[in-house]
C-alpha atoms as an extended CHARMM CRD file, in Angstrom:
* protein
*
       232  EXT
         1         1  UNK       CA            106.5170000000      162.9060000000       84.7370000000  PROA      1               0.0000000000
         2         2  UNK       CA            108.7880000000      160.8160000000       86.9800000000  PROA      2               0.0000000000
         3         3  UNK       CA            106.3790000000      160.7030000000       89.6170000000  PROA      3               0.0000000000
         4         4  UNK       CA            103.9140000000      159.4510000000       87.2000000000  PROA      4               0.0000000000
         5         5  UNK       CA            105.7340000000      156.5020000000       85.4750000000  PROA      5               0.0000000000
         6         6  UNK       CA            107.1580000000      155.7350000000       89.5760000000  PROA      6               0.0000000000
         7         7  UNK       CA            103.3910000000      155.4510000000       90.1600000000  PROA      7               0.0000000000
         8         8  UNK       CA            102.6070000000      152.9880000000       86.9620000000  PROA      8               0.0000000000
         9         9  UNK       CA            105.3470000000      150.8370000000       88.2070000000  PROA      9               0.0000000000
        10        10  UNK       CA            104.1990000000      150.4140000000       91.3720000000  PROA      10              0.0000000000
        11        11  UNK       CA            100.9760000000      149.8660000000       90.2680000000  PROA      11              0.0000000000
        12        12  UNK       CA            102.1680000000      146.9650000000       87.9260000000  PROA      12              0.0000000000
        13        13  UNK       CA            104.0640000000      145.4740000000       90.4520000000  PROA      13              0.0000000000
        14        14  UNK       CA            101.2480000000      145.1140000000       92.5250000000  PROA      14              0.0000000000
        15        15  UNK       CA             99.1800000000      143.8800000000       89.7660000000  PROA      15              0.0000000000
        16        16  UNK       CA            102.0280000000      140.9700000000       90.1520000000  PROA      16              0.0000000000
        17        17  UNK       CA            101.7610000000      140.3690000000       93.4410000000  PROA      17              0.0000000000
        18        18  UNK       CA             97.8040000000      140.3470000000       93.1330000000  PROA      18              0.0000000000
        19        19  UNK       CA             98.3180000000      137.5180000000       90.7300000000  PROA      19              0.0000000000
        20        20  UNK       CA            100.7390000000      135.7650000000       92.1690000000  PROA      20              0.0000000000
        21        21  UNK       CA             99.2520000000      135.5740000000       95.6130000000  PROA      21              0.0000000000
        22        22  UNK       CA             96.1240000000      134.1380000000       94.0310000000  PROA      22              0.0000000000
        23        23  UNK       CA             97.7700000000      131.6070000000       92.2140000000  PROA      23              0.0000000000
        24        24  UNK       CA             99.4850000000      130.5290000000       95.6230000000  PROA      24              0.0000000000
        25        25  UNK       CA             95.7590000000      130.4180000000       96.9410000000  PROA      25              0.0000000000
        26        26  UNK       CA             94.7190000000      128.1900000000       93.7300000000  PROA      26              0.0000000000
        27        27  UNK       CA             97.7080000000      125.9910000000       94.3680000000  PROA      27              0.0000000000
        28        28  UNK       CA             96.5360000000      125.7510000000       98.3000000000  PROA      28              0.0000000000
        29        29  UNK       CA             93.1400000000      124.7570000000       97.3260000000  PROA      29              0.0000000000
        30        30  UNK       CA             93.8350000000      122.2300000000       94.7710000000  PROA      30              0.0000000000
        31        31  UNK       CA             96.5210000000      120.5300000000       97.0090000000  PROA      31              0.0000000000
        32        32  UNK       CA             93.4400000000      120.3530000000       99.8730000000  PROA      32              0.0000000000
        33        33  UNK       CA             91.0420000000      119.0530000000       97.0080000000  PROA      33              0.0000000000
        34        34  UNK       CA             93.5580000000      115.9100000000       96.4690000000  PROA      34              0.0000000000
        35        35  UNK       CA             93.8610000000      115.0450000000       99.9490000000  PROA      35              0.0000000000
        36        36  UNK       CA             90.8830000000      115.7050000000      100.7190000000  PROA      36              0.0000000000
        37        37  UNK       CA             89.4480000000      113.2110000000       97.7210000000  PROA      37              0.0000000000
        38        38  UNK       CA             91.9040000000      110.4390000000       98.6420000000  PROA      38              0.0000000000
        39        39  UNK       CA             91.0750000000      110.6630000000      102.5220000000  PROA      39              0.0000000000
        40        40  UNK       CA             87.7300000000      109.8390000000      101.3440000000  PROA      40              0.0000000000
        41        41  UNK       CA             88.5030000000      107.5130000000       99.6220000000  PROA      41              0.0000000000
        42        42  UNK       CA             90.7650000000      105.6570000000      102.2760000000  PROA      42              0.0000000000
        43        43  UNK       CA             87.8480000000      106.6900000000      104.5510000000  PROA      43              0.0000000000
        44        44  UNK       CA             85.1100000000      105.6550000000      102.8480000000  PROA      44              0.0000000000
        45        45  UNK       CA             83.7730000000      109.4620000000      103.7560000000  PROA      45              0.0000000000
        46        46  UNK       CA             81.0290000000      110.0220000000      101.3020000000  PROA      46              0.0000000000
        47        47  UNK       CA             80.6940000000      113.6820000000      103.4620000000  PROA      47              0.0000000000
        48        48  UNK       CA             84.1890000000      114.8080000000      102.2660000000  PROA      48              0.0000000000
        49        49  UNK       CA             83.9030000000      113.4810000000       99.0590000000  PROA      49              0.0000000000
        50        50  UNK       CA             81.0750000000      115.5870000000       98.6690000000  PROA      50              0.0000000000
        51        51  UNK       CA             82.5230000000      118.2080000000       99.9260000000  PROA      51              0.0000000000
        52        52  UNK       CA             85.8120000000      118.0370000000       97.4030000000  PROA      52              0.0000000000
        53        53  UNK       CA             83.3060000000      118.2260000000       94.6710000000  PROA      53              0.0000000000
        54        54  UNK       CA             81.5110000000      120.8570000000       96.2500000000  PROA      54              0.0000000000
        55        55  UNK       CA             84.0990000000      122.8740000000       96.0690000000  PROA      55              0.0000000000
        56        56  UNK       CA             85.1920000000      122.4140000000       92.4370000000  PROA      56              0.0000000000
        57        57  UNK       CA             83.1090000000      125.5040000000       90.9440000000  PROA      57              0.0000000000
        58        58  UNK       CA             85.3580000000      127.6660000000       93.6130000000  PROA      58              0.0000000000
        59        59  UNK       CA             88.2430000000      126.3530000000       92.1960000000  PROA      59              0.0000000000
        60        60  UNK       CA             86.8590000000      127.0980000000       88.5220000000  PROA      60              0.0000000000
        61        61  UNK       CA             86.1470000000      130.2350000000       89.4840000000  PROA      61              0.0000000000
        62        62  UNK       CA             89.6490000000      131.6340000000       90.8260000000  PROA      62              0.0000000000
        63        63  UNK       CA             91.3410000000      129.9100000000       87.8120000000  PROA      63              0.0000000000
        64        64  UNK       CA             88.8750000000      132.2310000000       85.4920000000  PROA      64              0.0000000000
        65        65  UNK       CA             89.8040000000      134.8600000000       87.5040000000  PROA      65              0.0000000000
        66        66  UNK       CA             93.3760000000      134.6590000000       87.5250000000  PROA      66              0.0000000000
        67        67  UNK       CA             93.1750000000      134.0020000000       83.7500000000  PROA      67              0.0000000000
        68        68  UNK       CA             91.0670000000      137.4160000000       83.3800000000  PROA      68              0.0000000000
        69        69  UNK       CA             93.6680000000      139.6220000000       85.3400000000  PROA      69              0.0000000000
        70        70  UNK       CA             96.5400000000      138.2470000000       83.7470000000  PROA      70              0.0000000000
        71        71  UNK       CA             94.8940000000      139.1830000000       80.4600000000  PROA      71              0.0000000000
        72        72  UNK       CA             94.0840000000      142.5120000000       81.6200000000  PROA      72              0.0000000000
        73        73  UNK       CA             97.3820000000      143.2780000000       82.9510000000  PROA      73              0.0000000000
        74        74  UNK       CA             98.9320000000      142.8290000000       79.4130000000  PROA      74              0.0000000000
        75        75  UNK       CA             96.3950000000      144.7370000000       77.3250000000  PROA      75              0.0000000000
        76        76  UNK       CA             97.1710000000      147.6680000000       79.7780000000  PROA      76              0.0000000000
        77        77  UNK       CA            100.6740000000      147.4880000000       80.2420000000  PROA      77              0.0000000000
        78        78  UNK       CA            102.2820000000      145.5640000000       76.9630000000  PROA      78              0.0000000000
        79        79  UNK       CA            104.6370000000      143.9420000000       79.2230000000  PROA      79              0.0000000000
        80        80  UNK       CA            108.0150000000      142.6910000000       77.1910000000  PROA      80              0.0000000000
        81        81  UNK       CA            110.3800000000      140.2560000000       77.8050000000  PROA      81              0.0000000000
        82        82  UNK       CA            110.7640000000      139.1360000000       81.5200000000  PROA      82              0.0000000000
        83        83  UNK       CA            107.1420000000      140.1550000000       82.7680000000  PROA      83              0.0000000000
        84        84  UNK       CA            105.5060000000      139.0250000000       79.6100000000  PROA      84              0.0000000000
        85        85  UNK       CA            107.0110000000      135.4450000000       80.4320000000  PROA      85              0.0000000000
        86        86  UNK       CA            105.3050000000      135.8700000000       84.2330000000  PROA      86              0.0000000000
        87        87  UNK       CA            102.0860000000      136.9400000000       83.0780000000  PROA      87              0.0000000000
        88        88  UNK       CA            101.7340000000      134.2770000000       80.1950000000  PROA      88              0.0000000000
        89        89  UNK       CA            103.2260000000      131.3550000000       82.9720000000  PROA      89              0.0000000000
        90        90  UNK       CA            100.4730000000      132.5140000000       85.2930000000  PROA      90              0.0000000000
        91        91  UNK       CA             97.7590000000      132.0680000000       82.9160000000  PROA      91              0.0000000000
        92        92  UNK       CA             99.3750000000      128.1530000000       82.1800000000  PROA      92              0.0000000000
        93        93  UNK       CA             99.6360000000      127.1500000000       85.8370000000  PROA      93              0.0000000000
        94        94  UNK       CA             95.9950000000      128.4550000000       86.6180000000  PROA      94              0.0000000000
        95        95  UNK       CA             94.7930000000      126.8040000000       84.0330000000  PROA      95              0.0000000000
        96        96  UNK       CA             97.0140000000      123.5980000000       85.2150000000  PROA      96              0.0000000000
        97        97  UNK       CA             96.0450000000      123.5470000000       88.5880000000  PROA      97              0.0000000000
        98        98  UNK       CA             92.4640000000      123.7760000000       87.8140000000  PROA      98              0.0000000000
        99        99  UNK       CA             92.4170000000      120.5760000000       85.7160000000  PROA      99              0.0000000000
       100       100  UNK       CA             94.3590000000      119.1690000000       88.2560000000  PROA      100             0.0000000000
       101       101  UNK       CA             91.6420000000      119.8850000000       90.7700000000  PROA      101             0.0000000000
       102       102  UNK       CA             89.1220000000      118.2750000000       88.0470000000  PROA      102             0.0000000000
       103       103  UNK       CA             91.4490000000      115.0330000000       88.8820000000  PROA      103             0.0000000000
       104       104  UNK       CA             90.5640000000      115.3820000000       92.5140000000  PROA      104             0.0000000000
       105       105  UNK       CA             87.0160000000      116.2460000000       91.8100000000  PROA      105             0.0000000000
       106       106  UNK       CA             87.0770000000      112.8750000000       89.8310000000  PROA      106             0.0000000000
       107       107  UNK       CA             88.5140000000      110.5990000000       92.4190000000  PROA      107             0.0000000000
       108       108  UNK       CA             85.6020000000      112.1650000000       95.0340000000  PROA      108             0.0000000000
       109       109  UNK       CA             83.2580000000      111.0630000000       92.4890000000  PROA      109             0.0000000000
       110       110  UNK       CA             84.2200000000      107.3190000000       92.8680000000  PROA      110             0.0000000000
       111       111  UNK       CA             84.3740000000      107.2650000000       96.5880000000  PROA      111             0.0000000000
       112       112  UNK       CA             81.1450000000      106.0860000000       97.1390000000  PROA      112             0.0000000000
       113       113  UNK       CA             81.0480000000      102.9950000000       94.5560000000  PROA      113             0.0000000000
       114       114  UNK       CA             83.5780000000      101.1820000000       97.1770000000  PROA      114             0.0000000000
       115       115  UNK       CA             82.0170000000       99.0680000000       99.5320000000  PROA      115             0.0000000000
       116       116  UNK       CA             84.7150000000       97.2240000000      100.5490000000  PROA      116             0.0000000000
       117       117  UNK       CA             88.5550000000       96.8720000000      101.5000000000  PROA      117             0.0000000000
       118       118  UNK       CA             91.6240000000       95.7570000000       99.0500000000  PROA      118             0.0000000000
       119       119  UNK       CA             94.4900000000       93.9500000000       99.8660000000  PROA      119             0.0000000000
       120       120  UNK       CA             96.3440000000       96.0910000000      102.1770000000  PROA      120             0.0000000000
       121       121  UNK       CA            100.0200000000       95.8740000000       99.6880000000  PROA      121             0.0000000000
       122       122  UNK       CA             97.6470000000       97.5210000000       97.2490000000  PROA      122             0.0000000000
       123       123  UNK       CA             96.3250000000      100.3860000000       99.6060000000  PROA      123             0.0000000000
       124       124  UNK       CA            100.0550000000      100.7260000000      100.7550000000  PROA      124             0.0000000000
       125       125  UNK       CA            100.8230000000      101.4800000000       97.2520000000  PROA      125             0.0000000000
       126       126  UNK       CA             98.5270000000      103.7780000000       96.1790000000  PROA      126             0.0000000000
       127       127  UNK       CA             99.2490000000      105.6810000000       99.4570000000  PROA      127             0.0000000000
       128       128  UNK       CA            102.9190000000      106.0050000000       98.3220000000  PROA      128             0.0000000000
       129       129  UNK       CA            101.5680000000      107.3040000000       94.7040000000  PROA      129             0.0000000000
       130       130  UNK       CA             99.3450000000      109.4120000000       96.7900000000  PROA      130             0.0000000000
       131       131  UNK       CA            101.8370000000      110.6740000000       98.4000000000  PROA      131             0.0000000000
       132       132  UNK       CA            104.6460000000      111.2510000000       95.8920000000  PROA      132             0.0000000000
       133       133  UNK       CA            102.2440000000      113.0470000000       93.7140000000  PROA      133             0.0000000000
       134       134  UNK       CA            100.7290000000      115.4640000000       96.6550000000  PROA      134             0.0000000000
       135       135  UNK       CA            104.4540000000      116.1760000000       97.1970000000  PROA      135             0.0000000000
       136       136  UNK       CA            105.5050000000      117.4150000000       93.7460000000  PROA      136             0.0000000000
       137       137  UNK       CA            102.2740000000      119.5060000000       93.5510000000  PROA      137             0.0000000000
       138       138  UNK       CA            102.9780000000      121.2660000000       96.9980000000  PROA      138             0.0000000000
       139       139  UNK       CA            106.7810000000      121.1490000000       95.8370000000  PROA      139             0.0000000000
       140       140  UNK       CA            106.0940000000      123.0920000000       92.6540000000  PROA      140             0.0000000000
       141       141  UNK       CA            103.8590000000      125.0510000000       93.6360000000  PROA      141             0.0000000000
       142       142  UNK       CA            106.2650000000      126.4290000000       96.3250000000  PROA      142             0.0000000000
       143       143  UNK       CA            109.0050000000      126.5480000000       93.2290000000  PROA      143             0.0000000000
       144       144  UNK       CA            106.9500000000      128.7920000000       91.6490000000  PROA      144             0.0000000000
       145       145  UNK       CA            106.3040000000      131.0970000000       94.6370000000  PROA      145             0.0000000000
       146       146  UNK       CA            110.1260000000      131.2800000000       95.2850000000  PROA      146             0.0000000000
       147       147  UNK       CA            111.1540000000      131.6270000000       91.4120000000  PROA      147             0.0000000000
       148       148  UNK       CA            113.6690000000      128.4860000000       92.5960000000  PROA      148             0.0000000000
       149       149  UNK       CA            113.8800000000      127.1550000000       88.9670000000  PROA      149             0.0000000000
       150       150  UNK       CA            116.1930000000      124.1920000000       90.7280000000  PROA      150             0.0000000000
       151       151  UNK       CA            113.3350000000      123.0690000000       92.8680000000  PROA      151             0.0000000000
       152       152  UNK       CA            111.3280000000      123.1430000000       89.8250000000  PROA      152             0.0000000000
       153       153  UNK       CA            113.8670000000      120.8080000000       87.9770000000  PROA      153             0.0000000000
       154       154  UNK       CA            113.8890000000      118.3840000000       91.2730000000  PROA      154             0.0000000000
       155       155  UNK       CA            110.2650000000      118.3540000000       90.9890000000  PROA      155             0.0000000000
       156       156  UNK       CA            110.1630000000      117.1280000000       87.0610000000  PROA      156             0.0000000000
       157       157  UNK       CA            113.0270000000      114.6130000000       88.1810000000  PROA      157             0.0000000000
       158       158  UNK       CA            110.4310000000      112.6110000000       90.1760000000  PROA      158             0.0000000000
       159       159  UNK       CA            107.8270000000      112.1870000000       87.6230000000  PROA      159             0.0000000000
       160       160  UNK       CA            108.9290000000      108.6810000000       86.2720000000  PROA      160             0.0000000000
       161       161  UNK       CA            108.6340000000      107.4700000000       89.9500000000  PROA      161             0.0000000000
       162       162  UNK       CA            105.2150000000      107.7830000000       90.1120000000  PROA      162             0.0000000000
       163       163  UNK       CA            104.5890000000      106.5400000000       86.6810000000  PROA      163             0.0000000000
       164       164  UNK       CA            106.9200000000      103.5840000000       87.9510000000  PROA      164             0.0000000000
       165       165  UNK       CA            104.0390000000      103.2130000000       90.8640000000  PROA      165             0.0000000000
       166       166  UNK       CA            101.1300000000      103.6030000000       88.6970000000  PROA      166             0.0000000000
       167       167  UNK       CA            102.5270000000      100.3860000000       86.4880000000  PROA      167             0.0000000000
       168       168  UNK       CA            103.2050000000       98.7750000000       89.9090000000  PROA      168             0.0000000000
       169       169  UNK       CA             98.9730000000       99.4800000000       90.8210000000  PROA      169             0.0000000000
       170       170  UNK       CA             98.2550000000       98.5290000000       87.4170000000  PROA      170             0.0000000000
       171       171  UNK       CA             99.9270000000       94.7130000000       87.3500000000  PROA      171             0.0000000000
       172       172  UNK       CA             98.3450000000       94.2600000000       90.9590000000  PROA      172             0.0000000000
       173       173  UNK       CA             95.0790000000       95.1150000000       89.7170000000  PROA      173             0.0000000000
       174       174  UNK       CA             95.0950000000       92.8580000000       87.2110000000  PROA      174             0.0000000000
       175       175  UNK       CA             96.3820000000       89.9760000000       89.1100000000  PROA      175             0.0000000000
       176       176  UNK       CA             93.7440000000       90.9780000000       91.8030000000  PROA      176             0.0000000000
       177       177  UNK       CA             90.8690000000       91.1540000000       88.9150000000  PROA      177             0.0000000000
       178       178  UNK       CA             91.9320000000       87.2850000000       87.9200000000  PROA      178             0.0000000000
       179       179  UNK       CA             92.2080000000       86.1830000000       91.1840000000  PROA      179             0.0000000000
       180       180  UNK       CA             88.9710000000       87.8790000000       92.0560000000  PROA      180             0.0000000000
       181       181  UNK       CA             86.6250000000       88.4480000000       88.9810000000  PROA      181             0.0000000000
       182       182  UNK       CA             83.7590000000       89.3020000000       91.5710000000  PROA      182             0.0000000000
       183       183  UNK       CA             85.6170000000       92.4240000000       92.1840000000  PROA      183             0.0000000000
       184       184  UNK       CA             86.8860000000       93.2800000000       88.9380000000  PROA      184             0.0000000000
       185       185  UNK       CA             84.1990000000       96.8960000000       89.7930000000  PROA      185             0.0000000000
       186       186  UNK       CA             85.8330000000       97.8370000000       92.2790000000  PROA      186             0.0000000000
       187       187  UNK       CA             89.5280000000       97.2020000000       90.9160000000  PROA      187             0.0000000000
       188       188  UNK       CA             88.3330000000       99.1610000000       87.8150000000  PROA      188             0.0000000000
       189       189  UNK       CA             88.0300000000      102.2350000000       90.2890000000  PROA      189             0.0000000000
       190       190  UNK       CA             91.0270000000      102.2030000000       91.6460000000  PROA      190             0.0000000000
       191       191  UNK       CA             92.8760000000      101.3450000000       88.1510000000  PROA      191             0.0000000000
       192       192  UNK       CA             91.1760000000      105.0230000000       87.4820000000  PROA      192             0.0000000000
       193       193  UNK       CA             92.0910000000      106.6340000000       91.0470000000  PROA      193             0.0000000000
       194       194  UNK       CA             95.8470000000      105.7040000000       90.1360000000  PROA      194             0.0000000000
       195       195  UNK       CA             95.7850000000      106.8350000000       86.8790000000  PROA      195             0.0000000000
       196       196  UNK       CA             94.4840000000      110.0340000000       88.0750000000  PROA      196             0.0000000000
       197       197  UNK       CA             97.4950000000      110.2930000000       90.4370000000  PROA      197             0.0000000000
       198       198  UNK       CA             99.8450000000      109.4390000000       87.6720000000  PROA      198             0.0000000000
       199       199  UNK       CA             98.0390000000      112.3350000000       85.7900000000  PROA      199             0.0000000000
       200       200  UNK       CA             98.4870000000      114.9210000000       89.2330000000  PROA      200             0.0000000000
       201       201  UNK       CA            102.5750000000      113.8940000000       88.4110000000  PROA      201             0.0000000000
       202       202  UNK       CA            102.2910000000      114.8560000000       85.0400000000  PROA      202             0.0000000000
       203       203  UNK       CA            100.6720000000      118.1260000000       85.1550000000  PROA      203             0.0000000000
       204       204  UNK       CA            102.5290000000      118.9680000000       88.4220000000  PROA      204             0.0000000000
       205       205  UNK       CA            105.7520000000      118.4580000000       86.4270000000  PROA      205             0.0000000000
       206       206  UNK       CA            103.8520000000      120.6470000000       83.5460000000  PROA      206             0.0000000000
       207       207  UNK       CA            103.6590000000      123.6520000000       86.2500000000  PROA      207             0.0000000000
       208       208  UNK       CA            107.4360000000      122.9200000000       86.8050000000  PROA      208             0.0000000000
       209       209  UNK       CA            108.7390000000      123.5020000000       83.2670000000  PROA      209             0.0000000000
       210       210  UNK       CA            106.4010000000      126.3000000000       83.1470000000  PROA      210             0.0000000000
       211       211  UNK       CA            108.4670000000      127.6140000000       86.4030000000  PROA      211             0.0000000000
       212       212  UNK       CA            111.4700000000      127.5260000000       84.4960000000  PROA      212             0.0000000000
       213       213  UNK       CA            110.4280000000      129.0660000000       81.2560000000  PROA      213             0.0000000000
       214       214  UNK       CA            108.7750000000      132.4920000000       83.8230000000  PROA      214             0.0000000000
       215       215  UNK       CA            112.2400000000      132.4220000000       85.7690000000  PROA      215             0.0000000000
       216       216  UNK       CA            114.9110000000      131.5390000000       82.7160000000  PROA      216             0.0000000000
       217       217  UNK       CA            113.2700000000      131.7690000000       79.3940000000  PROA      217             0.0000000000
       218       218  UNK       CA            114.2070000000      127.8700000000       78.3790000000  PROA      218             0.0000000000
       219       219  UNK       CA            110.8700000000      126.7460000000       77.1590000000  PROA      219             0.0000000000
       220       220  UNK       CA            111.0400000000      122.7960000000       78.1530000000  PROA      220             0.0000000000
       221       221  UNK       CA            108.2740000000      120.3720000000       76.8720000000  PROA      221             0.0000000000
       222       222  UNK       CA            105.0260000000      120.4490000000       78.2150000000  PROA      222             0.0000000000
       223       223  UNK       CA            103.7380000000      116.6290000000       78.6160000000  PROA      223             0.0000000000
       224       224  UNK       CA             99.9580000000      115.5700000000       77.7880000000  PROA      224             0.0000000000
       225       225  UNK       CA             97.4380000000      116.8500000000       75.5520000000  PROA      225             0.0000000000
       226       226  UNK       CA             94.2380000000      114.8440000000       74.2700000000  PROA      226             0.0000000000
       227       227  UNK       CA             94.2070000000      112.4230000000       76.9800000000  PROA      227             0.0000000000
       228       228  UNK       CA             94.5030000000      115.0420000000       79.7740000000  PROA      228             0.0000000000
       229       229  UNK       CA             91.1910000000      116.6690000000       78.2040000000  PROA      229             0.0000000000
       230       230  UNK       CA             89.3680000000      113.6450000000       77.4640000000  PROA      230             0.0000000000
       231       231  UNK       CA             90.2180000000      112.7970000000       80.9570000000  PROA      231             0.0000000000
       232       232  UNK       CA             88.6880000000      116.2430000000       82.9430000000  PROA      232             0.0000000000
């Protein structure tokens, strides 16, 4: 009898690790998707871009599959308490990571309606976003690998610097489309590639809260709802 219930714990905890080391796969191959998508766009690589929303379906896929084992794991086992909380986190941040790769996916999908350069203190700044957001989501996702619930916190702290950013893009773009109503187009794109960055911040902070509430129990607010699905 004690070799048997030795046996079913080993077997969950491998269950664990199973879905935990795909979700640090998912996390991998979202983080390529966005800077993959905003290389192409900086590049004006219509190849990569194609490629980014090539691989989308891939990324669908392993967030359906993570979703499915998690879901098996507690109709077998009727995890409580600690490992309910993993399970149930795991089956959030899949499902947060793959509409974050949607926002890549998205940005691809613009890269080949720009045929030609912007002011080079715009491009700066929408590298920095770029940046900041890529950050948070490799950041977060190596919070939730680690259980390091403070990393996760640091993570949600620098959320309202990118949405400070995305205002900065936003007034530039319209002073841009005023000065240049010829190329109000191809502002309009980029007015949508920042807001998709802004978006990356929010649901990266999302995955952090959802870090916390696996590793502590404190359930904190989860930001975005309608616009995040009318968005994807």
């Amino acid at each position: 009898m004690a070799s048997e219930a030795k046996h079913t714990v080993s077997a969950f905890d491998d269950e664990l690790g199973a879905l935990r080391a795909n979700i640090l796969e998912l996390g991998w191959r979202t983080s390529l998707a966005m800077a993959d998508a905003i290389r192409a766009l900086e590049e004006r690589d219509t190849a990569l871009a194609e490629a980014v929303i090539a691989s989308d379906p891939e990324i669908d896929a392993l967030a359906t599959q993570i979703e499915a084992a998690a879901v098996n794991v507690i109709a077998l086992r009727a995890p409580m308490a600690d490992d309910l909380r993993v399970l149930i986190s795991a089956i959030k941040i899949a499902a947060t990571l793959e509409r974050t790769a949607d926002y890549a996916r998205n940005i691809a999908r613009v890269v080949p309606q720009f045929t030609g350069k912007y002011p080079k203190k715009l491009r700066k700044r929408i590298a920095t976003m770029n940046d900041a957001a890529k950050t948070m989501l490799g950041d977060v996702v190596r919070a939730y690998a680690d259980g390091d619930v403070e990393l996760a916190r640091e993570v949600r702290t620098r959320d309202d610097a990118v949405d400070r950013l995305h205002d900065e893009v936003t007034e530039m773009l319209m002073a841009y489309m005023i000065a240049k109503p010829e190329r109000i187009s191809q502002a309009a794109h980029l007015l949508f590639v920042s807001k998709h960055l802004e978006r990356i911040g929010d649901q990266a902070t999302n995955i952090a809260e959802m870090v916390t509430y696996s590793v502590t129990g404190n359930q904190l607010r989860v930001r975005d709802t309608e616009s995040e699905r009318l968005a994807a």
